[in-house]
Structures are given as structure tokens and as C-alpha cells.
C-alpha positions in Angstrom: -10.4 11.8 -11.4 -8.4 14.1 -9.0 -5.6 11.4 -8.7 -6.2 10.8 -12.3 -4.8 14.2 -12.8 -2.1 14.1 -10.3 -0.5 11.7 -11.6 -0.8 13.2 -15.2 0.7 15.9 -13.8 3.8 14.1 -11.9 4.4 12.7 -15.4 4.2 16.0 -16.8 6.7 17.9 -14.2 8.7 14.8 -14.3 9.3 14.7 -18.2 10.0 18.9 -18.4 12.6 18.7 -15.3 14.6 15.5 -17.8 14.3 17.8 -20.3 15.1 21.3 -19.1 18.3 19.3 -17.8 19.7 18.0 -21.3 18.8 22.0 -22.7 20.3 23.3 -20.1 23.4 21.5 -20.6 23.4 21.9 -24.7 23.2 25.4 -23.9 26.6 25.8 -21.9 28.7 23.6 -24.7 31.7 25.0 -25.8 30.8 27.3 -28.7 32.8 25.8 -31.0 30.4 22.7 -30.8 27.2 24.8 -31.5 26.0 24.6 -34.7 27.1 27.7 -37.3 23.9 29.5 -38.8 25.2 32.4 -40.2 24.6 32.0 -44.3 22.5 29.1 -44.0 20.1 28.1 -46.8 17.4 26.9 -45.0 14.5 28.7 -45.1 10.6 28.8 -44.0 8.0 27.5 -45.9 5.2 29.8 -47.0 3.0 27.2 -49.1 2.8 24.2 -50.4 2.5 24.0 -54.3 0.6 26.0 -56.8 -1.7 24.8 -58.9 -3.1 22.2 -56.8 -6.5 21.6 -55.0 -4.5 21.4 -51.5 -4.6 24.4 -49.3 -5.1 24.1 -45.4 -6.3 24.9 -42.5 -3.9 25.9 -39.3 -4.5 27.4 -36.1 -2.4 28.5 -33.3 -3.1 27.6 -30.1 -2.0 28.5 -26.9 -6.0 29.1 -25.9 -9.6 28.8 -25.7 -9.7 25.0 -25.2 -13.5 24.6 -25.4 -13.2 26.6 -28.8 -10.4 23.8 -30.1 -13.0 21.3 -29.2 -15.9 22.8 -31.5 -13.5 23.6 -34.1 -12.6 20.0 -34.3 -15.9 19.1 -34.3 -17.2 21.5 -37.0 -14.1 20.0 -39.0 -14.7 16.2 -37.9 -18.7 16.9 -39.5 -17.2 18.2 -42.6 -14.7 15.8 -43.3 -11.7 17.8 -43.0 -8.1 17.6 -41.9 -6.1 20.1 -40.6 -3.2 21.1 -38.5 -2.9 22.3 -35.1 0.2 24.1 -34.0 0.2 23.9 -30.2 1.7 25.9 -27.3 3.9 24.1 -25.1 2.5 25.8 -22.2 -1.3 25.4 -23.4 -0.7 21.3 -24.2 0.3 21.0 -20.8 -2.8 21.9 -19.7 -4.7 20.4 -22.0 -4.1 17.2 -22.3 -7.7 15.6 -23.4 -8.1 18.1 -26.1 -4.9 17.1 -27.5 -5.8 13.4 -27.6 -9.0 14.4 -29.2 -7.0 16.2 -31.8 -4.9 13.3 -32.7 -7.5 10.6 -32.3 -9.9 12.3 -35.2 -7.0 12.4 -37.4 -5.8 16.0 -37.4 -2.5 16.9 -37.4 -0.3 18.5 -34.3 2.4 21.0 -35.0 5.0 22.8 -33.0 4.0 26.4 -31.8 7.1 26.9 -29.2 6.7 26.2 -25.5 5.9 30.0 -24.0 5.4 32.0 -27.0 8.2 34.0 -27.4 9.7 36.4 -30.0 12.1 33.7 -31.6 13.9 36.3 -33.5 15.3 37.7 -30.6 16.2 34.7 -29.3 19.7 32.8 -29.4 20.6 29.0 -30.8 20.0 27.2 -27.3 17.0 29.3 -26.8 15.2 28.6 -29.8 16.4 25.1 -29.3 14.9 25.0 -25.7 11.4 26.3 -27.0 10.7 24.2 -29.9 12.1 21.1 -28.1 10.3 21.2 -24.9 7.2 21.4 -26.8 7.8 18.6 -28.8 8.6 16.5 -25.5 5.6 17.3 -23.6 3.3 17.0 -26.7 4.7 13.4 -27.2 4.4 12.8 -23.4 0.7 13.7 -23.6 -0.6 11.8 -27.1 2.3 10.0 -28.4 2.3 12.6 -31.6 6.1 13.0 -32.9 5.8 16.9 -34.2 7.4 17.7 -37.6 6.7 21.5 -38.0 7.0 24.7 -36.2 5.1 27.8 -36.2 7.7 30.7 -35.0 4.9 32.7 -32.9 4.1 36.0 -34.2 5.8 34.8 -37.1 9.0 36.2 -36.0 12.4 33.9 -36.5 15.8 34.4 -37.3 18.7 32.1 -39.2 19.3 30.8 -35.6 15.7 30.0 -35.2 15.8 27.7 -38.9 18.9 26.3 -37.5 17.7 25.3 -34.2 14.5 23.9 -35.5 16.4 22.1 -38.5 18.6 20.3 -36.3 15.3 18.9 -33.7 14.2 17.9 -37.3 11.6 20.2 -38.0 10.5 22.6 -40.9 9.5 26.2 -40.1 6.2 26.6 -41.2 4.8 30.6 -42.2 1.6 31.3 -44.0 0.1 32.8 -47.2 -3.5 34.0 -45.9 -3.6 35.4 -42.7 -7.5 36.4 -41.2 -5.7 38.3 -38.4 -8.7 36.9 -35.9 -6.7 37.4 -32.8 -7.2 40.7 -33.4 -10.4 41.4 -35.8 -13.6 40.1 -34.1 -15.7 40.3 -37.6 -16.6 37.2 -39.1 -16.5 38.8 -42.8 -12.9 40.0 -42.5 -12.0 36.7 -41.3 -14.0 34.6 -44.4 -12.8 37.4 -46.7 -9.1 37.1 -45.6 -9.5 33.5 -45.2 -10.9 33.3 -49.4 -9.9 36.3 -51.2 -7.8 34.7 -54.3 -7.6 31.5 -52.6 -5.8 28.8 -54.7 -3.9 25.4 -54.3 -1.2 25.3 -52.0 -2.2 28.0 -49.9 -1.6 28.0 -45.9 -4.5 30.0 -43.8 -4.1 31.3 -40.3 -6.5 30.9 -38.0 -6.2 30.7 -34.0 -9.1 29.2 -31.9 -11.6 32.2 -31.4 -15.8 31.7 -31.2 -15.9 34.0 -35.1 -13.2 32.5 -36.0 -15.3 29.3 -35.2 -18.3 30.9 -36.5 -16.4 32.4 -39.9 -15.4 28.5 -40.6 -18.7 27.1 -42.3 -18.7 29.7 -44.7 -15.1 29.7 -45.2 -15.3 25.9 -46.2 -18.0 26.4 -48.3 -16.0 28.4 -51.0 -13.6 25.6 -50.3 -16.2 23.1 -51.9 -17.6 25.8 -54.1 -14.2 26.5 -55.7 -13.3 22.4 -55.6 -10.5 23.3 -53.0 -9.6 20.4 -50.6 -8.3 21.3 -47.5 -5.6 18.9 -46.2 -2.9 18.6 -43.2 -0.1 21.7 -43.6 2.2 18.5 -43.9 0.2 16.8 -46.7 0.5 19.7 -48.2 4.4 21.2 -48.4 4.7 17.1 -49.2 3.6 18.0 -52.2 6.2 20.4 -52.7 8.6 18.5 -51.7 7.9 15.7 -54.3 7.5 18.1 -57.5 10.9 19.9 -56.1 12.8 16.8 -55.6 
């Protein structure tokens, strides 16, 4: 087991060095060969499409492994899909509870590779965070990430640039239960339900009421003949009806 994990983590080291190398070098280009975000149109998506039965489930991890695991669990017993958007940093650690992740069908998500405030950070910055993470989460499971979760919720045109170009989509929310910083399991199902319709994104983050707030929380789900689905499943959506 010990050399199990030495190895793992040889990979690991070896796989963030090859990367920190090609940022590091995209980062000292000529500025005329950076990308120009000022006026761009892309922007962050809040939610997927009204007037659906989708809405979803995402948390935000850079914590609380063992919690991950139950939530997957409780989530795996109900027969529901959601999204996990991973710290770089936290992945590397936790490589088993990422393959669990993946293996019962949920989806993995980009949550930047130290947690920093990405609106206060440059192109090549931005670039480095979102990239790195994608790398060693790919490294670990094989999962090729798709979204990104700015932490905090804090991005700027450079970050919707940066993530853009590593093909991603910057992912916000439309209910947030505030749970990293509420420990009461009604303000968390209330946040979580209050007006709750298709196409709406809830934030959650891998905390025991959080845990605890989820059976009642997919209850009104059922009740209110809501399916909770994948954050990508759902903007999908959007992206069909818009196109």
C-alpha cells in the first residue's frame, strides 16, 4: 500500500512539474501573442433552462473527503447525478474519492488548483489554475473536465478568457445554501428549495448538515417532480433551445 502510494505520488509530482513548465512558459510570451479579453462576449453561466424539470446539484470541494464519500452515497441510493467541482490541491490528495466519483457516474468539474480570488488574477494566472487542475484530475481518473467554478465566485473578463481558451465554460449558480458558513440544516434545505424551478444550479460544498440537509432537500425534488441532473446535462439544455 505504502509503495502503492509512492508511486501514485511520483506520477503525481511528475505530471505537475510537465505542466508548471508549459504554464510557465505561456506565461512569459510576448504579449502580443496573449489572447485580448478586453470586450469579450463570453460570459458565465448562471442556469440552465427555465421551464424544465432539470435543476442540479454541485458542490465544491477542496475538503472533507469522508463527507464527499457519504454524499455520493446518499446520492448513488437515490438515484441521482450530480456534479463535483474539485480543487486541484484537494484531488491531489484524494485520489480514491475521485475515482469513486467518476465510477458511480457523477460528474467532475473544475474548481481551480489552490483556490484563489480569480478576479484578481491575470491571463496566465487564471490559465495556470484552471489548467493544472484539469491535468492532475485527468492524471488521477481519466475525467476530461469541461466546467469551471471561479472560487468564491469571483472572475474577471481575463478569467472567461483563460478558461474559454482550455475549453471550458464558467459555471455560477442560482441557489446558493451558503453552508460553508451556516451550520443549520433548515437554512440550507430552505435556501436549497425556496422557489426552486427547472434549470436551477444549487451550491452546496461537502459539510456533515450539508450532508444531513440533503434527504430533505431531495425530497421536495420528488415532491415538486424536479429531476436533478449533471450541471452539464443541464446548461446542454440551454444550449440546444439557444442554438
Amino acid at each position: 500500500m505504502k509503495a502503492t502510494r509512492r508511486k501514485i505520488s511520483l506520477i503525481t509530482n511528475t505530471i505537475l512539474v510537465a505542466a508548471f513548465t508549459v504554464v510557465f512558459a505561456v506565461g512569459f510570451l510576448p504579449q502580443k501573442a496573449m489572447p485580448i479579453y478586453g470586450g469579450t462576449e463570453i460570459s458565465a453561466v448562471y442556469s440552465g433552462v427555465r421551464g424544465t424539470d432539470k435543476v442540479s446539484f454541485m458542490f465544491n470541494v477542496y475538503e472533507n473527503a469522508a463527507v464527499v464519500e457519504k454524499i455520493v452515497d446518499l446520492l448513488n441510493e437515490n438515484d441521482i447525478k450530480a456534479t463535483f467541482f474539485v480543487g486541484g490541491c484537494w484531488a491531489d490528495d484524494n485520489g480514491k474519492t475521485l475515482n469513486r466519483i467518476v465510477e458511480s457516474g457523477h460528474e467532475l468539474a473544475n474548481h481551480g488548483y489552490f483556490h484563489k480570488d480569480h478576479a484578481n488574477l491575470d491571463y496566465a494566472k487564471n490559465k495556470e489554475e484552471i489548467y493544472l487542475t484539469g491535468v492532475i484530475v485527468k492524471a488521477l481518473c481519466g475525467a476530461e473536465l469541461k466546467l469551471f467554478a471561479p472560487p468564491s465566485g469571483s472572475y474577471s473578463a481575463a478569467t472567461l478568457q483563460a478558461a474559454t481558451d482550455l475549453g471550458y465554460k464558467v459555471i455560477m449558480w442560482s441557489k446558493d445554501t451558503i453552508d460553508w458558513r451556516d451550520k443549520d440544516k433548515a437554512k440550507i434545505v430552505s435556501r436549497a428549495t425556496k422557489n426552486l424551478t427547472g434549470g436551477d444550479l444549487i451550491l452546496m460544498h461537502p459539510k456533515e448538515h450539508t450532508l444531513n440537509a440533503l434527504p430533505d432537500i431531495i425530497a421536495y425534488c420528488r415532491d415538486k417532480g424536479l429531476n436533478p441532473v449533471p450541471v452539464g446535462e443541464n446548461i446542454s439544455l440551454k444550449n440546444t433551445q439557444n442554438s
